[in-house]
BAGUTOR-154315 format. One line per field, with one value per residue (C-alpha): residue number from 1; z, y, x. Coordinates in Angstrom, 2 decimals. Layout:
# BAGUTOR-154315
pos	NUM,...
pz	Z,...
py	Y,...
px	X,...
END
This chain:
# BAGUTOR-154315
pos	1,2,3,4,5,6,7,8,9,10,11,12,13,14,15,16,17,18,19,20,21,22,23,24,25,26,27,28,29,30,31,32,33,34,35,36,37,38,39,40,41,42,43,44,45,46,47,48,49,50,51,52,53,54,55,56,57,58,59,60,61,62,63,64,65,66,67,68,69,70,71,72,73,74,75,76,77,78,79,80,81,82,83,84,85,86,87,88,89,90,91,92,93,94,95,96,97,98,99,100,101,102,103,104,105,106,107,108,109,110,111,112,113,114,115,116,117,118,119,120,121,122,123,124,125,126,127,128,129,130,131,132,133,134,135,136,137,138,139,140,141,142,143,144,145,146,147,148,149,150,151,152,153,154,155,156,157,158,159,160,161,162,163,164,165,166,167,168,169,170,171,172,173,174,175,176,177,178,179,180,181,182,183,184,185,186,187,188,189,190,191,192,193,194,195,196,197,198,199,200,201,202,203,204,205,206,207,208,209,210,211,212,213,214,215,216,217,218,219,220,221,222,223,224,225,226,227,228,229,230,231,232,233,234,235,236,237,238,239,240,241,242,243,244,245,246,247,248,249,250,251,252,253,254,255,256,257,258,259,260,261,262,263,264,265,266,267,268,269,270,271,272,273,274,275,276,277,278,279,280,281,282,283,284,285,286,287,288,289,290,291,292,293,294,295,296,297,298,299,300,301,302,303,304,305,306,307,308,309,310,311,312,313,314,315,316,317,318,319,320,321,322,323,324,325,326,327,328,329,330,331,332,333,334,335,336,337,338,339,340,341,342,343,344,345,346,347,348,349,350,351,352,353,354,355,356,357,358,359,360,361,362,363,364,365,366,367,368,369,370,371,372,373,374,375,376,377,378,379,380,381,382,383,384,385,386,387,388,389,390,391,392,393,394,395,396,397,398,399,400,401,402,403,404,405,406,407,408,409,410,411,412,413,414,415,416,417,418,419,420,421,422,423,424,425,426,427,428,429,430,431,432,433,434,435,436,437,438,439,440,441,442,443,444,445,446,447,448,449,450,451,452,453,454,455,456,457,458,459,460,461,462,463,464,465,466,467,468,469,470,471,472,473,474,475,476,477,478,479,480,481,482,483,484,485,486,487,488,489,490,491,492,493,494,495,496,497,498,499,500,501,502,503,504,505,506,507,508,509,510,511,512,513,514,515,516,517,518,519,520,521,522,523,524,525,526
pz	111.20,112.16,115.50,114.39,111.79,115.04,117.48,114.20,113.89,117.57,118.18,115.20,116.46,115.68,112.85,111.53,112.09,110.69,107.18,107.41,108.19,105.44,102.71,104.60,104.10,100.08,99.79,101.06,100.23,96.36,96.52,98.27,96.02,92.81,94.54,95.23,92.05,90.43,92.65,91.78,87.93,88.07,89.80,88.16,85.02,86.39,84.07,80.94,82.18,82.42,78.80,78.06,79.82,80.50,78.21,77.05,76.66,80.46,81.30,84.93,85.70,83.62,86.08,89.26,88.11,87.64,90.74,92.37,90.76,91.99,95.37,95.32,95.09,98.71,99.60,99.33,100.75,104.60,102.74,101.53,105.39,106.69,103.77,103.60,107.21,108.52,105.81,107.26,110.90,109.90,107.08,107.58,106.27,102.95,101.11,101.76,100.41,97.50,96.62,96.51,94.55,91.95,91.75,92.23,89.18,86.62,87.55,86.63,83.33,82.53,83.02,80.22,77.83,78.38,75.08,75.67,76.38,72.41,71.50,74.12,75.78,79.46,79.50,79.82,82.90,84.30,83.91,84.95,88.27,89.03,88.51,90.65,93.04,92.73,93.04,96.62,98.19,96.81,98.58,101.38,102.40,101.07,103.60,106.87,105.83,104.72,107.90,110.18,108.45,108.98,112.55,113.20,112.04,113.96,116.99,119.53,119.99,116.32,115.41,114.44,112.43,110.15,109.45,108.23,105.41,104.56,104.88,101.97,99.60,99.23,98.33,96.26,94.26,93.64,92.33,90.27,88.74,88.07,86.72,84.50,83.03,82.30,80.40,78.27,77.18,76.35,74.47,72.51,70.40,72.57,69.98,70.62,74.04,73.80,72.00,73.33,75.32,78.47,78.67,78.73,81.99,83.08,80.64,82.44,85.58,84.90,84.26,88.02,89.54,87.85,89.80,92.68,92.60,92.83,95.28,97.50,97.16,98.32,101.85,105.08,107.25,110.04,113.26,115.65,113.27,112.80,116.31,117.34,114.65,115.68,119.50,118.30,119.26,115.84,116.08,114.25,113.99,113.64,112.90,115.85,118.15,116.90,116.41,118.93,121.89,123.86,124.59,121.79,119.35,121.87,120.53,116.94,117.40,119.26,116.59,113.86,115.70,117.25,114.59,110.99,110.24,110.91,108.80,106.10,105.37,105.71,103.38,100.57,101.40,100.60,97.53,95.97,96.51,96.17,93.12,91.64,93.24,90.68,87.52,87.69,90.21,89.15,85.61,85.60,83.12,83.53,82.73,84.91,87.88,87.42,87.62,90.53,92.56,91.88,93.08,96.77,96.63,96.15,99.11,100.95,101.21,103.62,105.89,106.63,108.27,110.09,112.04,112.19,114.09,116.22,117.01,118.69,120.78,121.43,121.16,118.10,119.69,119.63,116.54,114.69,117.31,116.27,112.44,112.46,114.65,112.07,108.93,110.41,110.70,108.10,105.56,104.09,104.50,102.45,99.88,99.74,98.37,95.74,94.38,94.80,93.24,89.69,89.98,86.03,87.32,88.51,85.68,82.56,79.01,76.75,73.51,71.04,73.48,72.38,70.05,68.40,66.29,64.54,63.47,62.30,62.19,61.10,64.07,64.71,64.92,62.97,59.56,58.98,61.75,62.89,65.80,66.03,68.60,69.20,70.28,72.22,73.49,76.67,76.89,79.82,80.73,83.72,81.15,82.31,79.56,79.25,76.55,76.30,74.03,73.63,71.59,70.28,68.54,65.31,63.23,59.91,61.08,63.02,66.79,68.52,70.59,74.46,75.66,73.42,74.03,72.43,73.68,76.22,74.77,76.53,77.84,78.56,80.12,80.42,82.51,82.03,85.17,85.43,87.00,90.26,90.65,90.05,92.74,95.30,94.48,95.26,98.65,99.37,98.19,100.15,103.49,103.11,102.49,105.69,107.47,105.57,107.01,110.29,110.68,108.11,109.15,112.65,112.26,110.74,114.12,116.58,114.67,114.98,118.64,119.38,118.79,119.78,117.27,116.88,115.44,114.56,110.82,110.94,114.02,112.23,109.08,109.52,111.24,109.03,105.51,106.81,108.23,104.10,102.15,103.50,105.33,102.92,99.52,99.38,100.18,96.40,95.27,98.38,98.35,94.63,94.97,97.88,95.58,93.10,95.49,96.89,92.94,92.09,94.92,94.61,97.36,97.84,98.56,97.01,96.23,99.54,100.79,99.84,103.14,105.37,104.72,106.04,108.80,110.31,110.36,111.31,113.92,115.70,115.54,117.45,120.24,120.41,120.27,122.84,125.37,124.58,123.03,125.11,124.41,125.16,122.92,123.57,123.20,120.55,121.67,123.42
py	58.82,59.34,60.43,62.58,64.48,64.87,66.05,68.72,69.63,70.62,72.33,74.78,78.08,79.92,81.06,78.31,75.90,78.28,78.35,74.70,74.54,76.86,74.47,71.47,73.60,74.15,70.33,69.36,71.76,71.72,67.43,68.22,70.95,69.20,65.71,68.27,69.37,66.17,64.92,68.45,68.38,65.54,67.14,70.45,69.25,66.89,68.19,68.00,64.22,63.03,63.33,61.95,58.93,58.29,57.47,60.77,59.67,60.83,64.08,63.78,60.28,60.77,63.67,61.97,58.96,61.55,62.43,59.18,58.49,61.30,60.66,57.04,58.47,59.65,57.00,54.92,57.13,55.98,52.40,54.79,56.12,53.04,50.85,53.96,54.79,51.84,52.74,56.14,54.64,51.98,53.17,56.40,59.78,60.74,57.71,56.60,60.55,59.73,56.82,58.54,61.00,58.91,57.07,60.34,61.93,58.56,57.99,61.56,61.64,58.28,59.42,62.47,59.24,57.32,57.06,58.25,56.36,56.56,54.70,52.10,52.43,50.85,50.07,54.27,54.59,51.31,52.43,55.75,54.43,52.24,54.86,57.65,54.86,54.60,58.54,58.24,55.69,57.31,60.94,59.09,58.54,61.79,64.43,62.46,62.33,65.82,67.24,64.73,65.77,69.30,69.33,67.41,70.32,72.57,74.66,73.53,77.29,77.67,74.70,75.86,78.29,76.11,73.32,76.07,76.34,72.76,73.29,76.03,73.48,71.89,75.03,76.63,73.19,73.78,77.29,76.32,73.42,76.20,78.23,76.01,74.97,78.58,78.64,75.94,77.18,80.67,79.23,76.64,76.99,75.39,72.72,71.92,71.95,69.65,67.49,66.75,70.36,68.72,66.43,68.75,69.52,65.89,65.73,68.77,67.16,64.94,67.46,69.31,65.43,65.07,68.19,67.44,64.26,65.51,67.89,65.76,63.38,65.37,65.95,64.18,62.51,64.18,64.72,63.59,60.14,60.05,59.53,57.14,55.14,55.25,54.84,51.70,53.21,52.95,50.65,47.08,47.19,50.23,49.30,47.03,49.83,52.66,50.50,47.61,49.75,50.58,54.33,55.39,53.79,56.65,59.55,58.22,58.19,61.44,62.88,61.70,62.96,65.39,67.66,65.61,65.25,68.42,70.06,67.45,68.64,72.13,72.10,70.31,72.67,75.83,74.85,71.96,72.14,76.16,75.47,72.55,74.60,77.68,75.45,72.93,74.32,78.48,77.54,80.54,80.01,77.63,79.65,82.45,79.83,78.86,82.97,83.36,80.39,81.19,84.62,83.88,81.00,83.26,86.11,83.44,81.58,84.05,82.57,79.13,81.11,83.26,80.82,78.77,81.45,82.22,78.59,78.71,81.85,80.79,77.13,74.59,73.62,77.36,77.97,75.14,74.67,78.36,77.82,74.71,77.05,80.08,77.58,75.57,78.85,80.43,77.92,77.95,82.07,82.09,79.96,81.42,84.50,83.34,81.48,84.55,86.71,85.37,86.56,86.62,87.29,90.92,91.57,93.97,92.47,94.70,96.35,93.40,91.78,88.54,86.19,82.75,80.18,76.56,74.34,70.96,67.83,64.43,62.09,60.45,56.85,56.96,58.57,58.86,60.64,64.16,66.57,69.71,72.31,75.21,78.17,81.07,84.23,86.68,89.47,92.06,95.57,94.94,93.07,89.52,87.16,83.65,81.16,78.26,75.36,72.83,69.90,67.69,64.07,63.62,60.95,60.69,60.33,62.64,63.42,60.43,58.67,57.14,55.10,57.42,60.61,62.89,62.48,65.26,68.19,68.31,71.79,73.05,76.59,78.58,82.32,84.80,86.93,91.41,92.65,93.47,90.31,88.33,89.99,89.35,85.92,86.26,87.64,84.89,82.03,84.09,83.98,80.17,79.95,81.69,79.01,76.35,78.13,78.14,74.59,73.68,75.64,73.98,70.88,69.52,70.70,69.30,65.85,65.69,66.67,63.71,61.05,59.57,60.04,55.34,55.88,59.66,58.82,56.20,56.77,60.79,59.84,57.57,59.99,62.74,60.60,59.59,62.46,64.45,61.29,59.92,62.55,65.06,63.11,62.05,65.42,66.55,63.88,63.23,66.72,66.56,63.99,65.90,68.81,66.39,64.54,68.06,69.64,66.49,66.75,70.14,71.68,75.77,75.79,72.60,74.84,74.23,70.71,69.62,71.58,69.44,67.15,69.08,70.91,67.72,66.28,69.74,70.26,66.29,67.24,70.14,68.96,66.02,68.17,71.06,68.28,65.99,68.10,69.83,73.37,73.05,72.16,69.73,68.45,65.87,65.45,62.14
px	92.74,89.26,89.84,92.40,89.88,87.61,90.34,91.69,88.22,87.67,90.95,89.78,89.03,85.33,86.28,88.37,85.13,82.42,85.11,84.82,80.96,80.05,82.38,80.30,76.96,77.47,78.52,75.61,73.00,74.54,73.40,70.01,69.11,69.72,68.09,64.82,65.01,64.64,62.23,59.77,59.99,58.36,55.45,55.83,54.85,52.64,49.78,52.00,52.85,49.32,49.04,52.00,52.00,48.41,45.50,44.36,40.82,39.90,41.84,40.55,41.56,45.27,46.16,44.57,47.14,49.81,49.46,49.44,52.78,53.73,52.82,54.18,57.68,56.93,55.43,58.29,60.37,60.40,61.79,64.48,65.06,65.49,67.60,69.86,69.95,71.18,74.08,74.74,75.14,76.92,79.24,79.31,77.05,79.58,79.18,75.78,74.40,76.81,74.70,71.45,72.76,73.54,70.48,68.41,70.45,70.38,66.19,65.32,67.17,65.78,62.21,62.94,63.80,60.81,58.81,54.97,51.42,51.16,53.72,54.77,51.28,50.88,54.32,55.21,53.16,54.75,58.18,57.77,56.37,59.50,61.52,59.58,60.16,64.00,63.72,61.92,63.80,67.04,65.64,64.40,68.51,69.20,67.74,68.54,72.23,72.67,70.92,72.77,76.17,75.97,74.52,77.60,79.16,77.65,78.66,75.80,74.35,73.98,72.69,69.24,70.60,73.60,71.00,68.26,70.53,69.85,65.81,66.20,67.41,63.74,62.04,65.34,65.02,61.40,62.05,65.12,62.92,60.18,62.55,64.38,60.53,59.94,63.36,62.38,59.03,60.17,62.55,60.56,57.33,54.41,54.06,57.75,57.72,54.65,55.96,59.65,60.71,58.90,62.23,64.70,64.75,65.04,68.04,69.49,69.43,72.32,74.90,74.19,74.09,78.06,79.29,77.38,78.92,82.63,81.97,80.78,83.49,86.01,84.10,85.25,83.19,81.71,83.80,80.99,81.07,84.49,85.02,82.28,83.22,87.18,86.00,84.11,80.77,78.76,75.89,75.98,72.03,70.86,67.28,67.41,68.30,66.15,63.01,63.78,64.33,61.08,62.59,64.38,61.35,58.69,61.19,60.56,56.92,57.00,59.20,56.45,52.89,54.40,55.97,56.78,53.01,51.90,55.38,54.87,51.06,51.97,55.04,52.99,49.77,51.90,53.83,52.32,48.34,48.87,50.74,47.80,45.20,45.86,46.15,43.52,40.93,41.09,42.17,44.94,47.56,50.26,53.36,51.62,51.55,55.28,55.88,53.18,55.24,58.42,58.26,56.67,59.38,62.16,60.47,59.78,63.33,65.13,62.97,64.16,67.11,65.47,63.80,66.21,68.39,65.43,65.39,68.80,67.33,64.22,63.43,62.05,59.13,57.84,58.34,57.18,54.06,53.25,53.12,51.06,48.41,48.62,48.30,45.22,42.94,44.54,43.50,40.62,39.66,43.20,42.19,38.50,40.53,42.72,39.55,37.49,40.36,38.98,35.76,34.20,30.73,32.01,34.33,33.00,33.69,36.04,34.15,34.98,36.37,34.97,36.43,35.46,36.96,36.16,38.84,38.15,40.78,40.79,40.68,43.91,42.96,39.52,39.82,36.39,35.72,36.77,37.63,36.22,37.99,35.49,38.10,36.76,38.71,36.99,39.34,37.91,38.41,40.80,43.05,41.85,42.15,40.08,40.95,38.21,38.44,35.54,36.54,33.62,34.53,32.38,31.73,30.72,27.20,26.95,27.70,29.28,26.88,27.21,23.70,22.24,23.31,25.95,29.30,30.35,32.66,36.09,36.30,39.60,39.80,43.12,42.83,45.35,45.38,45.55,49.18,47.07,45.48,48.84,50.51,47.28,47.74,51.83,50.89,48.24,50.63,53.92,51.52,51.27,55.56,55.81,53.59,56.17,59.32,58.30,57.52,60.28,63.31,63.97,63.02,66.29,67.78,64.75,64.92,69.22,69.01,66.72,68.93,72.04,75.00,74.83,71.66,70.62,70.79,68.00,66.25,65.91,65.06,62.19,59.85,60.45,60.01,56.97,55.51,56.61,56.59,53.11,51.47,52.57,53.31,49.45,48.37,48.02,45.62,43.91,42.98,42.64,40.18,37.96,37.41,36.67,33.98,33.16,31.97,30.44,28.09,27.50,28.53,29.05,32.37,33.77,36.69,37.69,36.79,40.90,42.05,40.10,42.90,45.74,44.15,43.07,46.51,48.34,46.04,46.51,49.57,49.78,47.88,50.41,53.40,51.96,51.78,54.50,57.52,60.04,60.98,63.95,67.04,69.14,72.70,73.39,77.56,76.84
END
């Protein structure tokens, strides 16, 4: 029967197969995009999170350990590759993608159920961590299966261009996650979606997982599969064969230096850091950075096509090569401007334009004690808008005391950003999605056309979860941390001292891939 599916497959004519490729495309994509949703939310809200799950005494440390959840569900992810890709080239690419849906789709809505720091205390951060770690390994079978499955697909000179469709699931997931978060605020008070709106869109994750889920199990495998697998020609040890064997294990390292690193650091650099960047280094407004993102996400998108198709004209290596060079001396004079954008020290304050307020609470573990939140409002003439609180814990003495010195206020500062200066910012972050799209969009072809069909799902998916989940998963609080290191020490631009992180890797890589890759593409019916 599976030989049969392969020979019915290649006796279709053009336009039979591109009907079938495009119902193979949606299947797919539909999975990813949900699976990328569920793995962003988590990092979307990752400064709601750190207050939810961490101890809120140390707003610094919470997010920094936010993040590090965050970036252990990447870390894990190459496990994923491998434990799932030995599936796929054994079993076959349909069932092994249905798995990770499934466990994608039931760890995100768990997460949304979790009870907070408060009331189960370390126990919250402990179980969200196991299951950000179900999430990784679960996406780390995901992506290689998808791509592998609709390169298969493919008609060889188009290749580049069918699998690009894949590469806009990751970025489409982001902005439906960003969107669905805006959603849920508008529609909630802030109080509300403080206290329990944060989990809604983990809960809506499991309805898009169920239809995902019978979509996808209506697919047939692919016909390149199908027929290996009826020849006799699937490998028995995948890992043995990919990692074991001295030539095919130099592709996989080649495949990793040479063009996963450098895509992994740039991908997170332009959505991720952009996205932390705005919120917790320039202070602007968190519902204004879900609008700022989602817009250069959705200009962006078109994109991963485009260079896809130009990837079937012109070559991967090109392309990809090209937008690692643009991102690592575009970098920091970018990012020098978005911080610069918010420039108070320039700015004229509005007639009345300032505004103060004093609200004192009982403390919520010490009822003798009391927490004062000093509110003040900055409005200026361009329309800028700064909301500062300090918040000062006093007891009944007096000013709480640490080796003898009042306890520090906890300054929270919250900018709400001019029409003009919004769309700069736009531009600036659509620049860096451009830099992602043309490392991103042919890589899902360069990585299939690599391997062998025996082992393309494991020998693929290795190198790439390692270059995004490692190289680019720690990329948030690594760079987090510099510009942590960089303030504390006072240096000018300490604004900037995150990038060093992935400019050094982009740029290793693209020496290694100028003088090891091969322009040209290659055939993957073997």
């Amino acid at each position: 029967m599976s030989e049969q599916h392969h020979d019915a497959y290649e006796n279709m004519t053009d336009k039979q197969k591109n009907r079938t490729i495009w119902s193979v495309i949606t299947a797919s994509s539909l999975g990813t995009l949900i699976e990328w949703y569920d793995f962003y939310i988590f990092g979307s809200l990752a400064v709601v999170l750190a207050t939810k799950f961490f101890p809120a005494d140390n707003p610094t440390a919470a997010f920094l350990s936010t993040l590090a959840t965050f970036a252990a569900g990447f870390v894990v992810r190459p496990f994923g590759a491998l434990f799932f890709g030995r599936l796929g080239d054994i079993i076959g690419r349909k069932y092994t993608f249905l798995v990770t849906l499934l466990i994608m789709g039931f760890s995100t809505f768990l997460i949304g159920c979790i009870p907070g720091y408060e009331t189960i205390g370390y126990l919250a951060p402990v179980l969200v961590l196991i299951l950000r770690l179900l999430q990784g390994l679960a996406l780390g079978g995901e992506y290689g299966g998808a791509a592998t499955y609709v390169a298969e697909y493919s008609q060889p000179h188009r290749r580049g261009y069918w699998t690009s469709w894949i590469q806009t699931t990751a970025t489409a997931g982001l902005f439906i996650s960003l969107i669905v978060i805006l959603i849920t605020k508008n529609t909630l008070s802030a109080e509300d979606f403080d206290s329990w709106g944060w989990r809604v869109p983990f809960w809506i994750s499991i309805l898009m997982v169920g239809v995902s889920y019978f979509i996808r199990k209506n697919m047939k495998e692919s016909p390149l599969f199908a027929k290996a697998k009826s020849e006799g020609k699937t490998s028995k040890n995948p890992l043995k064969e990919s990692f074991g064997n001295k030539f095919n294990f130099k592709f996989v390292l080649l495949a990793l230096f040479g063009a996963a690193m450098g895509q992994g650091v740039i991908w997170y650099t332009g959505q991720f850091y952009a996205m932390s960047f705005l919120q917790k280094v320039m202070n602007i407004n968190s519902m204004q950075v879900d609008y700022l993102m989602a817009t250069a996400l959705l200009m962006g998108t078109p994109f991963f096509v485009f260079f896809g198709w130009l990837s079937d004209k012109i070559g991967r290596k090109a392309i990809m090569m090209t937008g690692m060079l643009v991102a690592i001396l575009a970098y920091r004079p970018i990012y020098d401007a978005m911080y610069k954008s918010v420039n108070i020290e320039a700015k004229t304050i509005a007639s009345d334009g300032i505004k103060e307020t004093r609200v004192a609470a009982i403390h919520k573990t010490i009822a003798s004690d009391s927490v004062i939140t000093f509110h003040k409002e900055t409005t200026f003439t361009d329309g800028t808008l700064i909301k500062k609180d300090s918040i000062v814990h006093w007891s009944a003495a007096g000013p709480v005391m640490n080796d003898g010195k009042a306890e520090e206020a906890k300054v929270s500062t919250s900018i709400s950003l001019n029409d003009d200066t919004r769309w700069y910012l736009v531009f600036l972050v659509f620049i860096q999605v451009i830099f992602v799209t043309m490392v991103y969009g042919p890589i899902a072809a360069f990585l299939v056309e690599m391997f062998p069909v025996r082992i393309r799902y494991t020998s693929m998916s290795l190198p790439y979860h390692i270059g995004n989940g490692v190289f680019g998963g720690l990329l948030p609080a690594v760079a987090t941390y510099l510009v942590t290191s960089g303030k504390d020490a006072g240096h000018a631009t300490w604004y900037l001292e995150g990038l060093w992180y992935p400019i050094g890797v982009a740029a290793v890589c693209l020496v290694i891939g100028l003088i090891y890759l091969k322009n040209k593409n290659n055939n993957i019916h073997d």
